[in-house]
Steps between C-alpha positions, in 0.01 A plus 500: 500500500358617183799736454745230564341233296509774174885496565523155513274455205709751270846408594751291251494179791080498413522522137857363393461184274706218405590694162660790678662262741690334196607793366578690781749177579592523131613908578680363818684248288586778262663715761715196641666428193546866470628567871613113541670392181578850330277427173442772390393669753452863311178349361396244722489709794289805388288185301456311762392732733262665251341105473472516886317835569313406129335234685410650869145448510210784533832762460399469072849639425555378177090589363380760341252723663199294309657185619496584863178712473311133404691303737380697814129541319486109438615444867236776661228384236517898402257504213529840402854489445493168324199628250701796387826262440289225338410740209809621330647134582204337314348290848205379497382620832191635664511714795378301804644169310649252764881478466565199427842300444385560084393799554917584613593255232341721240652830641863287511439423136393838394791691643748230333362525140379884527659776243699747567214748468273311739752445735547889480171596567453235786784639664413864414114371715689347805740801485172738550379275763791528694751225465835533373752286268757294743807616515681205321269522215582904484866436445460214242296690262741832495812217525407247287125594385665765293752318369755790683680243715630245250578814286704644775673137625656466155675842486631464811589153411636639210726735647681213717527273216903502318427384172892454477504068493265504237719747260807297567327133410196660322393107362367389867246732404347209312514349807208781613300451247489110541344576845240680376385135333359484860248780440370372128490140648271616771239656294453204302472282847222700591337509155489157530363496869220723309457221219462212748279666732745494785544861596323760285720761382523722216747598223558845672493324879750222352734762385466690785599201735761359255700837566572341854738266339737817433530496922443895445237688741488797319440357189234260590331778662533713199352237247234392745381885570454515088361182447349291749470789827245261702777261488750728653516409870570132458766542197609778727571244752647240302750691335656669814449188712695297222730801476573486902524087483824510181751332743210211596408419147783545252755290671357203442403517119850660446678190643241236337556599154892543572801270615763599753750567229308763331380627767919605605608623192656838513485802252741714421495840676288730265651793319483900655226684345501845420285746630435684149352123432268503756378850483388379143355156540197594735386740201559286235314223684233738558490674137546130333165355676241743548553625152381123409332455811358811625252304765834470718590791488345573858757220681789522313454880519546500841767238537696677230479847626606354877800391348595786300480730845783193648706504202485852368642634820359857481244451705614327845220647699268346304655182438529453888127589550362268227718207647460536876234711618251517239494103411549448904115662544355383211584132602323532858213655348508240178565210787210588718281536157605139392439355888153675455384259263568200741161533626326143596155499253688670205853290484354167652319413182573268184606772284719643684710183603494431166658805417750415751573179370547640136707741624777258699466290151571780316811619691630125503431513120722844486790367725560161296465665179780711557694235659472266208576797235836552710572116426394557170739802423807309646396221192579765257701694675883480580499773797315270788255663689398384881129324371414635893484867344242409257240499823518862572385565187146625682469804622543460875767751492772445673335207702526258174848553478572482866354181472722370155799630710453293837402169373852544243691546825348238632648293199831678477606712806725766236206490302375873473193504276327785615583774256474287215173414571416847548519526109185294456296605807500830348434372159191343652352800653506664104365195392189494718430851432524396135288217536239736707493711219429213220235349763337850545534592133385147331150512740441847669 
């Protein structure tokens, strides 16, 4: 009886609670849009899985070794083990104290607002002791812990990306940088959170979250790794889950600030572009901002080299890799990273639904800013342009423009927008690596 009643006590039915219940439904959800509706489902499937074995209870998949050292010594009242975490994590504790519910409050708190060396040498203790990081937590910190992932994601992304409709209309690049409005706008909403006493957030966590309104993951990972890394996770999160969820929220702003007649003109077919031109642009682009900007240098580094090996045509081999099989395992490993931050006690709190609600602001911010700039042009313009484009000026690349595309043939059946807006959707993945690099340069 007493064996039986230890596996009942340490099995997930004993100790699940109603956190891990929500999000474990929340990583169901994510996989039936994936499997069900087809959103996505290249990220939402390795995400939401990663959210679902994240939150299996007493399996501590997603802690690090210190983290699941003091859960099992809180639970078995193990006071040596708890005295020789308590000191590098600044507890108050006193070997043969009672734990207590504050007593695992104080731990909780410790572990969230410990530094990077404390954390080390916590984990370095439970490591001697004999536990181990979870796997989960292994692959985000070589994924997206050392910033190798992101990095990695935008060559790859770089080497499928045809620059071609932006050299033959190279103005709805404006249209790109409008979106970005979405990312500045953001980290003045939560600056003023901060000043009301909503939501308290810092300058360098309010940049760090306003880079979700560029709908890139890499890039939001990038910024938040340099300047806000506790923050990671849940901007982590938001940007991929907003990423994933283009087709659910664009549509709607698109056709509110737009009438049915806009929404069906057609532009003229765009003109060939050489390939001499677009061996060139990805290193003038590159030489042009890093020499001003050198803080981007890391994203558009990346993006720009992956699309030198597609257009340069020397090196197939390589081009192939970098597009299918090297971006291919860096996004299941990236996606069960992200879905390892969907853990109940650290994403069910204010701060990080705040963050979340920032974050869909922002990228609501980025899509109608683009959409009204496309209006805008076609004021002072005599060549119209489809105001539906304007929208894929984030960086959601290609879903943005899959998006502009459908809801134009939904207004116009011969209506083919897709590789016009193309031009802009690339234009906004340079522009959120530019605005990374002004974010990281202006308050790193």
């Amino acid at each position: 009886m007493d064996k039986l009643m230890t596996l009942w006590t340490g099995s997930g039915l004993f100790n699940i609670g109603s956190g891990q219940v929500i999000m474990i439904a929340v990583g169901l959800l994510l996989l039936f849009l994936a499997i069900r509706k087809g959103f996505e489902p290249l990220l939402l499937v390795p995400i939401g899985f990663g959210g679902i074995l994240a939150n299996i209870p007493e399996a501590g998949l997603a802690l690090t070794a210190a983290e699941n050292a003091i859960h099992f010594a809180l639970k078995a009242g193990n006071a040596e083990i708890l005295a020789a975490l308590a000191a590098p994590l600044d507890v108050a504790y006193q070997v043969g104290q009672v734990v207590t519910p504050e007593l695992k409050d104080a731990f909780k708190v410790a572990v969230k607002e410990a530094s990077y060396s404390e954390m080390a040498m916590a984990n370095s203790i439970a490591q001697d002791i004999g536990y181990a990081n979870g796997m989960l937590y292994n692959f985000y910190s070589v994924v997206i812990g050392s910033t190798i992932g992101p990095l990695v994601i935008f060559m790859g992304v770089g080497a499928m990306t045809d620059f071609g409709p932006l050299l033959a209309n190279p103005k709805t690049m404006l249209l790109g940088a409008a979106a970005q409005f979405g990312i500045f706008g953001t980290v003045l909403g939560a600056a003023l959170l901060d000043w009301f006493g909503i939501l308290e957030f810092t300058i360098l966590e309010a940049a760090a979250i306003g880079i979700i309104g560029g709908a890139d993951g890499p890039t939001s990972i990038y910024v938040s790794s340099v300047l806000a890394p506790h923050l990671l996770g849940a901007i982590a999160v938001s940007a991929y889950a907003y990423m994933a969820m283009v087709p659910m929220i664009q549509p709607p702003i698109m056709k509110a600030l737009t009438s049915e007649k806009e929404r069906a003109i057609k532009m003229s077919q765009l003109r060939p572009v050489s390939k001499r031109e677009k061996i060139v642009f990805p290193l003038v682009v590159l030489i042009a901002v890093v020499l001003f900007l050198p803080d981007a240098a890391p994203l558009l580094g990346m993006f720009c080299f992956g699309n030198l090996m597609r257009e340069c045509g020397v090196v197939e081999r390589l081009n192939d890799t970098a597009q299918n099989a090297l971006i291919n395992i860096t996004t299941i490993f990236l996606g069960l990273s992200v879905g390892s931050k969907l853990m109940a006690d650290k994403f069910l709190d204010a701060q990080t639904l705040g963050i979340l609600g920032l974050g869909i602001v922002a990228f609501a911010v980025g899509t109608a800013s683009g959409v009204l700039m496309a209006k805008l042009m076609n004021k002072l313009s005599k060549d119209p342009i489809n105001p539906l484009i304007g929208s894929a000026g984030v960086s959601a690349v290609p879903m943005a423009a899959r998006v502009s595309n459908k809801v134009g043939l939904e207004a116009n059946p011969q209506n083919f927008l897709l590789m016009h807006a193309m031009g802009p959707n690339v234009a906004g993945v340079i522009g959120s690596a530019v605005a990374a690099g002004v974010m990281i340069k202006l308050l790193s």
